[in-house]
C-alpha positions in Angstrom: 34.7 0.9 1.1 33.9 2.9 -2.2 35.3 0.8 -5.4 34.7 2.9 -8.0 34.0 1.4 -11.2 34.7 3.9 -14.3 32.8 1.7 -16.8 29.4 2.7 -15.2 28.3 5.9 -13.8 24.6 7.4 -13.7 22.9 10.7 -12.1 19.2 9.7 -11.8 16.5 12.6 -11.4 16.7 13.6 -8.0 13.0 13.8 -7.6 12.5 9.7 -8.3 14.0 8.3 -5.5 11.3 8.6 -2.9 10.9 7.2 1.0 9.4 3.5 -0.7 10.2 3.0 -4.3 11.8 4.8 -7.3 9.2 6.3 -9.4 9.2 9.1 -11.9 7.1 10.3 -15.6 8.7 8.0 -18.4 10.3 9.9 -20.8 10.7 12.9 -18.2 12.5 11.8 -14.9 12.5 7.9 -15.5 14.1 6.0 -18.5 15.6 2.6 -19.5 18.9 3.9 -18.4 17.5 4.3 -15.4 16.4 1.1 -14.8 19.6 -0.5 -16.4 21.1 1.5 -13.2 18.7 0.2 -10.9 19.6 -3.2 -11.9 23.4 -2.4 -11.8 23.2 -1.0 -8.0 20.6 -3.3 -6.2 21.9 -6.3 -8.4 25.6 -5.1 -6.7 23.9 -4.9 -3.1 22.5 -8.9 -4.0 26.0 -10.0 -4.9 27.7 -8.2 -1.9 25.5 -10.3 0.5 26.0 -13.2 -0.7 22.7 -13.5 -3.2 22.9 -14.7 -6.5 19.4 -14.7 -8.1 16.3 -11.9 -7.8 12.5 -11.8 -8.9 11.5 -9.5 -11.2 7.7 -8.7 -12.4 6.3 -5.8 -14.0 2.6 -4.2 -14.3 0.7 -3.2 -17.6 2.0 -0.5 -18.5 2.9 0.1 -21.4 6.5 1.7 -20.7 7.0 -1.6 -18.2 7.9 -4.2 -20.7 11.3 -2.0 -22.1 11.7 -1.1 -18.0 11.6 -4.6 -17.2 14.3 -5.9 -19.6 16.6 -2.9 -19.0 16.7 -3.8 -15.6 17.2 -7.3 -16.4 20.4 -6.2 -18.3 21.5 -4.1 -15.0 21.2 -7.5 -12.8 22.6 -9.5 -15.2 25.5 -7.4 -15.4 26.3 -8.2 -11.8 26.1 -12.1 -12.7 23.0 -12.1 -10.5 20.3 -14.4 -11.9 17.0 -13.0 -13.1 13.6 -14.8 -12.3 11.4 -13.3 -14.7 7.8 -14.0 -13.6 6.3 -12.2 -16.3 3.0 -9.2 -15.9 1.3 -9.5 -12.9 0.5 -7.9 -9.5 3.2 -6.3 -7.6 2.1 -9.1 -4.3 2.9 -12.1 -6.7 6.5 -10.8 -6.8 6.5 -10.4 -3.3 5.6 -14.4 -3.0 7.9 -15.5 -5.5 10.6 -13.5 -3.7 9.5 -15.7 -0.5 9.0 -19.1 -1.7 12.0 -19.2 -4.1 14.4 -17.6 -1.2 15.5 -15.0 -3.8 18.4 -12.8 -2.6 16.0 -10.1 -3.8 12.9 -8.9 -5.7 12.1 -5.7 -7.4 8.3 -5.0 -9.3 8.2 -2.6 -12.1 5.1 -0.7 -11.2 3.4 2.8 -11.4 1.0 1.4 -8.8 -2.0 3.9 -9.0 -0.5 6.8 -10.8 -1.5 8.1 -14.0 -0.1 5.7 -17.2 2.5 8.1 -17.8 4.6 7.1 -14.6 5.7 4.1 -13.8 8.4 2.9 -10.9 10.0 0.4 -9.0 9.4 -1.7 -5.6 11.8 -3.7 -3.8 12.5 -6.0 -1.1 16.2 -7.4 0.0 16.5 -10.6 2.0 12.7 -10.8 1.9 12.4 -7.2 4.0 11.5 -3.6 2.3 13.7 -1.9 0.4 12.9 1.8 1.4 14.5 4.8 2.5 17.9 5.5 3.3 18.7 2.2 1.4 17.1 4.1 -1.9 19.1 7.3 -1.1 21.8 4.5 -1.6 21.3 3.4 -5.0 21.6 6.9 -6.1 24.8 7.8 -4.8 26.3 4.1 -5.9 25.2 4.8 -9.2 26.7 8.3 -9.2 29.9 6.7 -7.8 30.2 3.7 -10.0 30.0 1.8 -7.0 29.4 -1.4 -8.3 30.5 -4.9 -8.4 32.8 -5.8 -11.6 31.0 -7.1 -14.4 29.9 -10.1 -15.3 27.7 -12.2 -16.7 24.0 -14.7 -15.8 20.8 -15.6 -17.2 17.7 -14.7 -17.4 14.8 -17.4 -16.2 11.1 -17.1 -16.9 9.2 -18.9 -14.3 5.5 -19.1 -14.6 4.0 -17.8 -11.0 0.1 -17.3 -11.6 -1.2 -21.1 -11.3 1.4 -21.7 -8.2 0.3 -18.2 -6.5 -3.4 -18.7 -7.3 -3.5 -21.6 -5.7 -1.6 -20.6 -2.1 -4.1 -17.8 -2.5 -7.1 -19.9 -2.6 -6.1 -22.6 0.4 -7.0 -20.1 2.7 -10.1 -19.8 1.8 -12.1 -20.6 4.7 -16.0 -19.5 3.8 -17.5 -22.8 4.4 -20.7 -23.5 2.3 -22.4 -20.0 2.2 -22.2 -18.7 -1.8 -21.7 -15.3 -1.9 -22.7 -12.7 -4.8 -19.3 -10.6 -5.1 -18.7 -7.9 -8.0 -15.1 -7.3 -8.4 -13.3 -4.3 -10.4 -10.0 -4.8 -11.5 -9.5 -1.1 -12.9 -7.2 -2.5 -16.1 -4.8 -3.4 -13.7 -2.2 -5.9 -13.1 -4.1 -8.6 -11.2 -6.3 -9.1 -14.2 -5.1 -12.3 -15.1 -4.8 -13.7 -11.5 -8.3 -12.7 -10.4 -9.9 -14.1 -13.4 -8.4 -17.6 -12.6 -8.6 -17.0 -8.8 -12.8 -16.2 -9.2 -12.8 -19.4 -11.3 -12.5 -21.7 -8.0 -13.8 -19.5 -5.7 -17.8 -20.8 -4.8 -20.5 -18.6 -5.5 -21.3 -15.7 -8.5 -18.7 -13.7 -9.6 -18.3 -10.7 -11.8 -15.5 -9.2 -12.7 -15.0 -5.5 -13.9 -12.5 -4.4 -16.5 -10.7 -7.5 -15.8 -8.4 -6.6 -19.0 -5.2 -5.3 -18.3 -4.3 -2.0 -20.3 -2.1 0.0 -19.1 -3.9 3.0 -20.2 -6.9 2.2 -18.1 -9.6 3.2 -20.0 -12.6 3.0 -17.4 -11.0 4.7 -15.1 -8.1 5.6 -12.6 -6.9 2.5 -10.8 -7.2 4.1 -7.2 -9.7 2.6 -5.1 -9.6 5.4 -2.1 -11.0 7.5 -4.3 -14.8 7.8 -4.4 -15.4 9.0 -7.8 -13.3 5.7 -9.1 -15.7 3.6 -7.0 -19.1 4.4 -9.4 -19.1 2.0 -11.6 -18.4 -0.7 -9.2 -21.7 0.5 -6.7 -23.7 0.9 -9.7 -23.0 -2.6 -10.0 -23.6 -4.0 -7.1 -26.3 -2.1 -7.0 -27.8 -4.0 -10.4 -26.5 -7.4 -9.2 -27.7 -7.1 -5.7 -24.3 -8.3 -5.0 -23.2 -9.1 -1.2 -20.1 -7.0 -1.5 -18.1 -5.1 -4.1 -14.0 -5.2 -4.4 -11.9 -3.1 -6.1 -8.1 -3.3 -6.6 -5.5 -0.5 -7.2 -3.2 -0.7 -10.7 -1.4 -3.4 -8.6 -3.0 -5.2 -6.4 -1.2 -4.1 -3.7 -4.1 -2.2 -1.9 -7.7 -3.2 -1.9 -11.2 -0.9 -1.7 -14.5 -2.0 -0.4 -18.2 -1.2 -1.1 -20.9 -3.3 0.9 -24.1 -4.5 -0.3 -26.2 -1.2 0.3 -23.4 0.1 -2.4 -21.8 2.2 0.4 -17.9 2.6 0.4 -16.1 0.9 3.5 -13.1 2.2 4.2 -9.1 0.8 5.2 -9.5 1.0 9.3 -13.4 -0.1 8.8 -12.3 -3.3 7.0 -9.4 -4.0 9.1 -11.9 -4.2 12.5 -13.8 -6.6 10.6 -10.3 -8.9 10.0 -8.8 -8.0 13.4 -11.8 -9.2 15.1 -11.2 -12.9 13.0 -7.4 -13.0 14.0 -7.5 -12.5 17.5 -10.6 -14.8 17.8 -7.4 -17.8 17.3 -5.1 -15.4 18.2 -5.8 -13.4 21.5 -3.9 -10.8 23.2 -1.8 -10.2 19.3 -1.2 -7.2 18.4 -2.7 -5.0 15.3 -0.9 -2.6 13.6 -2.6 0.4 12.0 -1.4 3.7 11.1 -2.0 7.3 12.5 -4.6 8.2 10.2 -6.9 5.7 11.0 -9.7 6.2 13.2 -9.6 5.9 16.7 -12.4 3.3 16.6 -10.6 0.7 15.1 -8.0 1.1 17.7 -10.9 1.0 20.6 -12.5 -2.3 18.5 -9.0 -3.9 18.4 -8.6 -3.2 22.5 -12.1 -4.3 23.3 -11.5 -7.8 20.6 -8.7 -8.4 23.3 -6.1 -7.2 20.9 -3.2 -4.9 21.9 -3.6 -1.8 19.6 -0.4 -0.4 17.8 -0.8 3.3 15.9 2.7 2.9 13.6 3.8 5.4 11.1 2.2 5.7 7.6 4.0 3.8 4.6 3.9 0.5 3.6 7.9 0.0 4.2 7.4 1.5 7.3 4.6 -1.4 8.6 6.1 -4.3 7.3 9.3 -3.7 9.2 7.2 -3.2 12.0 5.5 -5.9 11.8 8.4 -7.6 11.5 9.9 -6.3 14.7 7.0 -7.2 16.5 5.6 -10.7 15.5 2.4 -9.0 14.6 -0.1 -11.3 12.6 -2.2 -8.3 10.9 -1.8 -4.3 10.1 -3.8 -1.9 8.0 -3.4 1.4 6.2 -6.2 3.7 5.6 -5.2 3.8 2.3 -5.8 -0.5 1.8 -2.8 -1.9 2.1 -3.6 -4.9 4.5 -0.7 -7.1 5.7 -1.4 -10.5 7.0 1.6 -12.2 8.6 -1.4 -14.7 10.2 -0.8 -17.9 8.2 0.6 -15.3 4.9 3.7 -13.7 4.5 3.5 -10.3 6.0 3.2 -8.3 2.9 0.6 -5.8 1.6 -1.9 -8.5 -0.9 -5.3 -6.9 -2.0 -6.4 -10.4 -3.3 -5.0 -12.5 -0.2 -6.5 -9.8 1.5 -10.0 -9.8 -0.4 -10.0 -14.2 0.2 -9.9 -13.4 3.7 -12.5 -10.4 3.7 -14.8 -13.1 2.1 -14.2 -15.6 4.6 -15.0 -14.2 7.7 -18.3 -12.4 5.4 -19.2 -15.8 4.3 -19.0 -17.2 7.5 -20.5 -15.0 9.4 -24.4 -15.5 8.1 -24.7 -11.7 8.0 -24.9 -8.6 5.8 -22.0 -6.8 5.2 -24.1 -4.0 5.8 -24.8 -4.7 9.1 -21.4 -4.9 10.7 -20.6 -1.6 8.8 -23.6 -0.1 10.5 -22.9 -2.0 13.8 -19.7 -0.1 14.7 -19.4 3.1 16.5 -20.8 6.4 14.3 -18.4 8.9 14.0 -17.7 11.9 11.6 -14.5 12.8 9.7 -12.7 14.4 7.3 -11.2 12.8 4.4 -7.4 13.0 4.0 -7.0 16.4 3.5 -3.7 16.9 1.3 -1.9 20.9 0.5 1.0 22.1 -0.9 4.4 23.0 1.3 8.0 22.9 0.8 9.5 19.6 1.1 11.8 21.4 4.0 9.5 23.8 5.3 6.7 21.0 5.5 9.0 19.1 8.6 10.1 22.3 10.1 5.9 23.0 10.5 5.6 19.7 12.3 8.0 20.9 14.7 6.9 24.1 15.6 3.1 22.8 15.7 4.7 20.0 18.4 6.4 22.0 20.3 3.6 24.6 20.8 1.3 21.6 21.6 4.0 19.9 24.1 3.6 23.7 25.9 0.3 23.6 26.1 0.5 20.3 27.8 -1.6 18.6 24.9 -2.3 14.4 24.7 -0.6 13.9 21.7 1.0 11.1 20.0 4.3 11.9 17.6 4.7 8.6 16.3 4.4 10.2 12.9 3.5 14.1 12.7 1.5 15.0 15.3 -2.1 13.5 16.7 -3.9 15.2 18.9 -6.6 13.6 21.2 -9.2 16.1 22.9 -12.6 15.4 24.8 -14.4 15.7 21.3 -11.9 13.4 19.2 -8.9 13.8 17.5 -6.7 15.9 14.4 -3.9 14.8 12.6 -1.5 16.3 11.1 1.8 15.1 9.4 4.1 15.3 6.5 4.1 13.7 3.3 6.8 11.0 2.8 6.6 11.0 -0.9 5.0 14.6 -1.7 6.0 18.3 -0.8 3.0 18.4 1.3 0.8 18.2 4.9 -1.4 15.7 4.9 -4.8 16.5 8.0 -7.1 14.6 9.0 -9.6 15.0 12.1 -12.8 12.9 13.6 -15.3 13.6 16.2 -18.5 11.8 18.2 -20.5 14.9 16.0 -20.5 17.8 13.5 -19.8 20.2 16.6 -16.9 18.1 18.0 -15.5 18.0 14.3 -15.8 21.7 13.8 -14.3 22.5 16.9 -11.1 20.1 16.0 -10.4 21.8 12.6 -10.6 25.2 14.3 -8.1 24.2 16.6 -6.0 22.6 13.5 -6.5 25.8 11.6 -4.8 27.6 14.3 -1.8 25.5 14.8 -1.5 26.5 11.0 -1.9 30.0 10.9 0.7 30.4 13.8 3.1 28.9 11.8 2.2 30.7 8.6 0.0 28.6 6.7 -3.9 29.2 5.2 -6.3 26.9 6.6 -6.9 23.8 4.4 -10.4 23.1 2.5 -12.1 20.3 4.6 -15.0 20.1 2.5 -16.4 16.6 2.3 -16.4 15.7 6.2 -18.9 12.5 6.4 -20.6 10.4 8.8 -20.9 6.9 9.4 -17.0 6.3 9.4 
């Protein structure tokens, strides 16, 4: 039942509340009184269920300081208790949600957008906070639909020494020193890493390790090539085993091996999934539909049982929750490891691990990279279409494909498997457009796969996509 409460009501921008967080432009569609709102509707949901306390943390952003105490005010106001852990990265927030048992958590972040944006991420009784449940907050807010209010406290905790060191017992590398270059980007993990790098054996530099929220060096967005060159060149003068790069963050990690080449999200993840199932046989390993088919094939021939899951972070972690899985991977490097960690997305639990099985291994990163099967693809090709119109296309391209008595998989959009590979197509979540991808054994298979796309397109209106940049070896 409504109760309306006529002392608070608040109309956010309808464009911020997206499928996983709420994130706008500060000073444009996102505000203080936004995030006083925020606070004043999830802190309400807390109370309801029976919660009294909820971690907060926010990035370096410049806007997130003012964003963080507004919301503060919002929770309090509900006589829920703040944690305040302070500037950090957004998977420290996730583990001081879990160890302290918090009724919630939120993270004021603006993740990898530009530093004009900035957002917020939440989990509730230590599961995502995504979707419908978003859609909530802005109709309570609208409503009034709050809890009366009240009054609590604030309490600053200090979460980097504690988190450091959970992150660094499962460390497992044994006695070989590795040379690791690591790039930060500015972002929020600055502090962490340096202390984390401090314990870990062997030589360690670190790259903008300074948090500034304007990020000066360069976009914190490790999927994309161009923000990877300073880090190669690097590893390149260090003759480093293994380069690592971090998002604005930390919650999704890039890779670059010791030849300086970039490995991508599935590539990595056949490299951990081999490690899990090796004390964990016959587990399955969630990926989503956008990663290539030979990770799937390496996770079934590992002894694994292969899951293709929908793309989104929310979206994994509940699977993974459903299905007792101990590891899952995004293309895009969010890595979730449930297999002695907490099942949420952790670039730096993520990068410990990557480091282990390296370390122990004896071999070049290089040579696992170049040990997998050789395929080419095209990068995640994104274009423009109507946030209704974009799920309508999906449809029509489906239905056409289920007439033609195609092998395709709907778990998320459409992917279509064919003798010379596979195309993807699907909706953005978060963005009013299609997202395509395709892969193939060779250039001929891969041609022949975006024609097919292509034509799926143009009989439902559209202009064919630019898939420049196809590349082999992934």
């Amino acid at each position: 039942m409504t109760i309306r409460n006529d002392a608070f009501s608040h109309d956010f921008d309808p464009t911020s509340l997206r499928e996983y967080d709420i994130r706008g432009i500060v000073g444009r569609t996102l505000s203080a009184d936004d995030a006083f709102a925020i606070g004043r509707c999830f802190g309400s949901i807390v109370a309801r269920a029976g919660g009294n306390s909820t971690a907060i943390g926010y990035d370096g952003r410049l806007s997130s300081p003012e964003l963080a105490e507004a919301l503060w005010n919002g929770l309090r106001a509900c006589g829920i208790q703040v944690l305040n852990i302070g500037r950090g990265p957004t998977p420290m927030l996730y583990y001081t949600a879990a160890t302290h048992e918090t009724g919630g958590g939120i993270m004021v972040t603006g993740s990898h957008n530009p530093p004009d944006y900035n957002g917020f991420k939440m989990v509730l009784g230590g599961r995502p906070f995504f979707g419908a449940q978003i859609q909530d907050i802005g109709r309570m807010a609208r409503e009034g639909d709050v809890v009366a209010e009240t009054s609590a406290a604030t309490r600053s905790i200090d979460m980097e020494e504690d988190y450091t060191t959970r992150l660094l017992r499962d460390w497992d590398g044994r006695d070989r020193k590795l040379k690791v270059v690591w790039d930060n980007g500015n972002g929020s993990a600055g502090d962490v890493l340096t202390a984390l790098v401090r314990h870990l054996p062997g030589e360690h530099t670190v790259l903008n390790g300074t948090i500034d929220g304007t990020f000066p060096a360069h976009h914190p967005d490790p999927t994309v090539p161009k923000n990877l060159e300073q880090l190669i060149a690097e590893v390149h003068a260090r003759h480093a085993d293994i380069g690592i790069a971090f998002d604005g963050d930390a919650d999704r990690i890039g890779l670059v091996d010791d030849t300086g080449t970039i490995m991508f999200g599935d590539q990595l993840m056949v490299l951990l999934a081999r490690d899990v199932l090796r004390n964990d046989p016959g587990a399955t390993i969630i990926a989503d539909v956008k990663a290539s088919q030979v990770l799937f094939d390496e996770i079934a021939a590992a002894g694994g049982q292969p899951l293709m899951w929908k793309t989104g972070h929310s979206l994994i972690k509940s699977k993974m929750a459903e299905t007792g899985c101990p590891l899952a991977g995004e293309m895009s490097g969010h890595i979730f490891f449930a297999d002695k960690w907490y099942g949420f997305d952790d670039a730096l639990y993520a990068a410990v691990r990557t480091l282990g099985v390296l370390a122990r291994s004896g071999r070049r990163l290089s040579d696992f990279r170049k040990s997998l099967p050789q395929v080419v693809n095209t990068p995640e090709v994104r274009f423009d279409c109507d946030d209704v119109r974009k799920f309508q296309v999906i449809e029509e391209v489906a239905e056409r494909l289920r007439q033609a008595g195609a092998t395709v998989s709907e778990t998320d959009g459409v992917r279509v498997l064919t003798d010379d590979g596979w195309w993807l197509l699907r909706a953005s979540n978060t963005q009013a457009v299609l997202v395509a991808r395709a892969e193939a054994k060779d250039a001929a298979g891969l041609a022949a796969l975006q024609a097919a796309l292509v034509r799926q397109l143009a009989a439902s209106g559209l202009p064919a996509p630019d898939f420049s940049g196809a590349h082999a070896g992934h």
